[in-house]
N, C-alpha and C positions, 0 to 999 in steps of 0.2 A: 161592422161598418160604422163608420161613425156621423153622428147627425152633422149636418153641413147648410143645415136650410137656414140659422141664424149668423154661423160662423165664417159663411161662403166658402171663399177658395182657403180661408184660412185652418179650414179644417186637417191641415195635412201637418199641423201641428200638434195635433191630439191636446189632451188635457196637460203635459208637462209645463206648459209654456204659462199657463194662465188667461183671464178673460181679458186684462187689461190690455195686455202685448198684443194678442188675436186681434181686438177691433180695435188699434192700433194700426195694424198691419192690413186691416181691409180695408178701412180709410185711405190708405195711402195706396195700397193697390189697386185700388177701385176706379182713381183719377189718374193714377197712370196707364189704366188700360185703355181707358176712354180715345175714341177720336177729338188731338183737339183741332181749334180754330187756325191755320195758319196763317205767319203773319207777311206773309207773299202776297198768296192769293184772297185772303179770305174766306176760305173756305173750311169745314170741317173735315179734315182727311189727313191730318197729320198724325203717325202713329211712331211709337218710344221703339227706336231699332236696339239700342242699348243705353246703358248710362248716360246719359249729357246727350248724347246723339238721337236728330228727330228727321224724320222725312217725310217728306207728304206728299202725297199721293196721286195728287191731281196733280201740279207745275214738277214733279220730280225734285225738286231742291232738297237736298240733305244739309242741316245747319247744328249746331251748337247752342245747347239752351239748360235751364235745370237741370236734376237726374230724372225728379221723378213725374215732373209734370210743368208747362209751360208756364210760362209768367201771364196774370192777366193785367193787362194794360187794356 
């Protein structure tokens, strides 16, 4: 099994890939997973349903925004 406590989710990359690309890829995973703010309601409940496309949770609105994570304004 392989250690995953520093590399997080990125560990399903095994050692081929390298350390750079890894925590590359968990920075960027990390804030797309995240709930963000949205810019409707205000609220924290907007979650990444696929590429560009976001919805949030509380007012329902699905909209068009970055890939991997929202603009902060």
């Amino acid at each position: 099994m392989a250690r995953t406590k520093k590399i997080k989710h990125a560990g399903k990359f095994g050692a081929g890939f390298g350390a750079n690309v890894r925590t590359k890829f968990v920075a960027v995973g990390s804030k797309q997973r995240k709930k963000q703010v949205c810019p409707f309601c205000n609220k924290p409940r907007v979650k990444r349903k696929s590429a560009g496309i976001w919805q949030c949770l509380k007012c329902k609105k699905t909209f068009a925004n970055n890939a991997y994570y929202l603009n902060a304004k």
